[in-house]
C-alpha positions in Angstrom: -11.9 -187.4 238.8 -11.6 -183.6 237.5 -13.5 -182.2 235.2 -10.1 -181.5 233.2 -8.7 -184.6 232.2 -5.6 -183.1 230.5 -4.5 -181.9 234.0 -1.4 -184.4 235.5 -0.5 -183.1 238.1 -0.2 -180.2 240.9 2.9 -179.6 242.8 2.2 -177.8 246.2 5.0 -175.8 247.1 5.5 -174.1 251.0 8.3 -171.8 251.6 9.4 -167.9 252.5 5.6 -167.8 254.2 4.2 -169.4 250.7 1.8 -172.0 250.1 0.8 -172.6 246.7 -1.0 -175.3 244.8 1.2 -175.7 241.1 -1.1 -176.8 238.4 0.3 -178.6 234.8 -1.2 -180.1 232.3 -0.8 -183.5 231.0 2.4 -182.4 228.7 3.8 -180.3 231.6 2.7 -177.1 230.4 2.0 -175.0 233.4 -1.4 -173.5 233.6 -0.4 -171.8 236.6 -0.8 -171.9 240.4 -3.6 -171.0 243.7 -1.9 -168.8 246.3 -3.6 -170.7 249.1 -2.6 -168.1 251.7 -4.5 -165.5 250.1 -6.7 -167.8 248.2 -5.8 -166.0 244.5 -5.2 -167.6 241.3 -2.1 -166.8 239.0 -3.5 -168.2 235.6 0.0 -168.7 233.5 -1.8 -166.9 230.5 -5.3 -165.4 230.1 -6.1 -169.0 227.7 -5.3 -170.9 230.6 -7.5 -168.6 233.7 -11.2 -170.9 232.7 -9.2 -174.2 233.4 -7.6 -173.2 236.2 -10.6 -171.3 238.1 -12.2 -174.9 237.4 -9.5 -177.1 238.1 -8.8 -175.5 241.2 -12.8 -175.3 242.5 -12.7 -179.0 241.5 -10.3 -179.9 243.7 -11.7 -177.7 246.6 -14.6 -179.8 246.6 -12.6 -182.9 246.7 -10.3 -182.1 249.4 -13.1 -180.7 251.3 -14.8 -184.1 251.5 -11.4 -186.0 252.0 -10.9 -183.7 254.9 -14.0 -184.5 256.6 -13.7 -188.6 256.1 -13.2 -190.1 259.3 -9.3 -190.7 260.6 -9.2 -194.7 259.7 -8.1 -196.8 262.5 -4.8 -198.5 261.9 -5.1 -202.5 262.6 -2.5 -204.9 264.1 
């Protein structure tokens, strides 16, 4: 799936005009979180930037090509 295994989870989060993508790894330490509005990263510590820039470029791609899948037609 990502090229970072040890990443669980992301927790979007939209509020106050916000809409960021949380990041965590795989024993909830947070690695930090992509202001999609202005399209930044907030590493939580300089260790952490390299797996987030990649993380997040990972899932770019992925959403990218979920995005342009066809709508599926619901059946009866």
């Amino acid at each position: 799936m990502f090229a970072y295994r040890r990443v669980m989870y992301t927790h979007p989060w939209k509020r106050f005009g916000h809409d960021r993508l949380y990041v965590h790894l795989d024993d909830e330490t947070s690695i930090g979180y992509w202001d999609r509005t202005t399209d930044e990263l907030h590493p939580a510590s300089a260790k952490h930037a390299e797996t987030l820039t990649t993380f997040i470029a990972e899932w770019r791609k992925q959403d990218a090509v979920a995005s342009s899948a066809p709508p599926q037609t619901a059946t009866a």
